[in-house]
N, C-alpha and C positions, 0 to 999 in steps of 0.2 A: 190221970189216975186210972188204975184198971184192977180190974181183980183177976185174980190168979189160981187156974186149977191145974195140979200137976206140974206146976213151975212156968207154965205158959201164961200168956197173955188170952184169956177171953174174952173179957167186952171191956169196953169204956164209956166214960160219960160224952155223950153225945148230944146236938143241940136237937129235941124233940118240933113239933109242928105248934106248940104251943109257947116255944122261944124258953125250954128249961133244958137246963144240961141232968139228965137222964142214963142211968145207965144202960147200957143195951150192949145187945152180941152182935157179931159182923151182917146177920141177916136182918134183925131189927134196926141197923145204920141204912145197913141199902133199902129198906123197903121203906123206910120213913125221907129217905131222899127222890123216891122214885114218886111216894104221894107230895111229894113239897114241887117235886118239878110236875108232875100231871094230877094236879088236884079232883079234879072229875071225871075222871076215866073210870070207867064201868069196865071196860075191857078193850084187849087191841083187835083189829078187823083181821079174824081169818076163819077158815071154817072148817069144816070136819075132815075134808077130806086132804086139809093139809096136815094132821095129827103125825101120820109116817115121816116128818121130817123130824121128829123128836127123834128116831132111831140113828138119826147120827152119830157118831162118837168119834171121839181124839185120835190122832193117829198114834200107832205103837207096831215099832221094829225092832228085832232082836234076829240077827243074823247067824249065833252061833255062837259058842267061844271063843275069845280073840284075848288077845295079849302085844301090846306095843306100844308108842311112842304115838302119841297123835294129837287132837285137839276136837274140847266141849268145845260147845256156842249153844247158850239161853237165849231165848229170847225175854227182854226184860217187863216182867208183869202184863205178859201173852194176853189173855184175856179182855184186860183195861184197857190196851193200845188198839186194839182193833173194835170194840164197841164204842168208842168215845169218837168215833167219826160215822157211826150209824145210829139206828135210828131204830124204836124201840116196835114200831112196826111197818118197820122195812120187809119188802117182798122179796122172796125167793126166787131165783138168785135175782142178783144184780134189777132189785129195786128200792127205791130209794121212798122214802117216806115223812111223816110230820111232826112224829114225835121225837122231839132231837134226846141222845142221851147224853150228848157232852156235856151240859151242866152240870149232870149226875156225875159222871166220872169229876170230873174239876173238885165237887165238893168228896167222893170217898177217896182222892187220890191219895191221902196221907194213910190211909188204914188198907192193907193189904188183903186182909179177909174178909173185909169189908168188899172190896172192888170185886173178888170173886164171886162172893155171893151174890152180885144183882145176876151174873149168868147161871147162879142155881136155881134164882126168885124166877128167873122167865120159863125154865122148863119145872115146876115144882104145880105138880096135879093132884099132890097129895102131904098129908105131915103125920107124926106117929105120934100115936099117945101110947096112953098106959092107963089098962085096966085092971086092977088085981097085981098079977103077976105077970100079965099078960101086953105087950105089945101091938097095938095093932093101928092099921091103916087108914086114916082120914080123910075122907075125900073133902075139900072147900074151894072156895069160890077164890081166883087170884087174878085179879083184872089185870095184871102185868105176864101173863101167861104169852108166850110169844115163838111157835115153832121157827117161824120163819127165822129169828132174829137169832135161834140158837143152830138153824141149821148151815144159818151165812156165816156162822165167828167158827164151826165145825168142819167145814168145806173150806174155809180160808186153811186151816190147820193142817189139814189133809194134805193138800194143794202143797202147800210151803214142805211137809214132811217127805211127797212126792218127787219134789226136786232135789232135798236133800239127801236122797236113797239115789236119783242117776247122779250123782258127786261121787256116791259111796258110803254114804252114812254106814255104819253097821249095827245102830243103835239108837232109837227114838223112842223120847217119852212126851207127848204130849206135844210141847214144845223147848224140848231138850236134845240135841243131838252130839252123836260122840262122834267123830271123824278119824280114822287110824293115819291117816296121810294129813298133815299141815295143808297141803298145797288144794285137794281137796274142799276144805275148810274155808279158805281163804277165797273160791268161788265163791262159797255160800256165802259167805258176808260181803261181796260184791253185791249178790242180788238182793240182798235183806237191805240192804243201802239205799238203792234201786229203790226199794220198796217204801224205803222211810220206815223202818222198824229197827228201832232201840235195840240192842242185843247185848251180851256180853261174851266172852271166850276167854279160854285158856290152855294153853299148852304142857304135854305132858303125859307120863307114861301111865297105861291104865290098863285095869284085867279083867273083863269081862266072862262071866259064869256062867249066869240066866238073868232072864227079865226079872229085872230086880236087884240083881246080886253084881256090883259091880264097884269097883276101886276107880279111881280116878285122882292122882296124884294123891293127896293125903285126907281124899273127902272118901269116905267107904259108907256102900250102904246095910244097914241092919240086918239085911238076909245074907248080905256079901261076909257079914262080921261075923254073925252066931251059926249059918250052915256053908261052911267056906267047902265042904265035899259037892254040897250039890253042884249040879250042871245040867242044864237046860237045855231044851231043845227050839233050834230054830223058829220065828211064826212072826206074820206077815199082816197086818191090819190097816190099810191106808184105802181109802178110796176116793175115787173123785166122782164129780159131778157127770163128768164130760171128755172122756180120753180122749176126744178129736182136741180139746181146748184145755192142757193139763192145768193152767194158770187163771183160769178166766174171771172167778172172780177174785184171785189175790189183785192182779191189775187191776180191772175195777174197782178196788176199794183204796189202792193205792193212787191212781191216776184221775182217773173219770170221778170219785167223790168229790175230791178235792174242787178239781173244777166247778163242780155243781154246788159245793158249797160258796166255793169265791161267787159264782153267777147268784146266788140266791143273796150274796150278804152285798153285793152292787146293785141290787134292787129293791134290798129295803132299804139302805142307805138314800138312794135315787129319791123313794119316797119321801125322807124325812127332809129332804132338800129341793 
């Protein structure tokens, strides 16, 4: 059961820490799974002068206007698939930590806005209220506050976005790429294979205006629908960690986790036996 603003789905009843189905919104789901898996965590270890890794953000390419035949590839619920194999404070980059999140993802895995928000709960330093008529800004306390943890799943993003632009991408949101060339295309999902990342694709003719504004066989988006004159200008938002190493921690979390989790679940096993 859920309730419904605007014809959407907001929250649903979810199991609370006191074993009652409770209604709650996608951020009240992941933060009462985040205290169910770390009951006593006051906070995760990092300190002030890792604060600048919050300035990370999503990658985003728009090449220009374009118009052709070519092919999307999603990546399938980006966010979810690459924190559910780290760790809630995991070190920057490529370390590895104690606080496992895969439980947490296992239980938001059916609620979609649910799963994104524990990656808003880890950078969120603040929440808004309302005073009067007024709006304003709450500083509190969020013991699941996590640079490092937002700057690994932001850098992986990059990374992935980076390779899809030498393919030829000419169009990235986040974790959404448009390909003009199939064959192109068809790289990329070689390496996202590679990678062990879920993805989906489709082929097909699409028109490209501005960030934002664009058709994609019979999916169009809202700026594409109501201002179909505009037309954008080129711009370029991807960075990495490390140009000498453009993949370094997408492999790592593809490769080397893996392994360091099999080596860690042979050793507690080892123990119980």
């Amino acid at each position: 059961m859920t309730h419904r603003r605007d014809g959407f789905q907001v929250c649903r009843f979810w199991l609370n820490l006191e074993g009652q189905q409770v209604l709650m919104s996608p951020g009240e789901a992941a933060r009462v799974e985040l205290e169910r898996a770390f009951p006593k965590l006051k906070r995760v270890g990092w300190n002030a002068a890792q604060l600048p890794l919050f300035d990370w953000r999503w990658p985003m390419l728009f090449t220009g206007p374009q118009k052709g035949k070519g092919c999307y590839v999603d990546l399938v619920g980006a966010y979810h698939q690459l924190y559910k194999r780290l760790w809630l404070d995991c070190a920057f980059p490529c370390g590895y930590g104690t606080l496992d999140l895969w439980p947490v993802a296992q239980q938001l895995m059916s609620w979609k806005s649910a799963r994104n928000a524990l990656v808003g709960i880890c950078r969120s330093r603040e929440v808004m209220g309302v005073k009067g008529f007024k709006t304003v800004a709450l500083v509190t306390s969020n013991p699941y506050l996590s640079p490092n943890l937002w700057a690994t799943i932001q850098a992986i993003l990059n990374e992935i976005a980076f390779f899809a632009e030498s393919l030829g991408a000419c169009y990235i949101a986040t974790d959404g790429y448009i390909f003009p060339e199939v064959s192109q295309a068809n790289l990329f999902k070689e390496r996202l294979y590679d990678w062990g990342l879920g993805f989906r694709s489709t082929t097909g003719s699409f028109d490209i205006r501005a960030w934002g504004s664009y058709q994609f066989r019979d999916k169009e988006t809202v700026l594409f629908r109501t201002r179909p004159e505009a037309i954008g200008q080129s711009f370029r938002s991807i960075n990495l960690m490390d140009s000498r190493f453009p993949e370094r921690l997408t492999d790592w979390w593809a490769f080397a986790v893996p392994r360091y989790r099999a080596f860690k679940e042979s050793q507690n096993y080892d123990k119980c036996n």
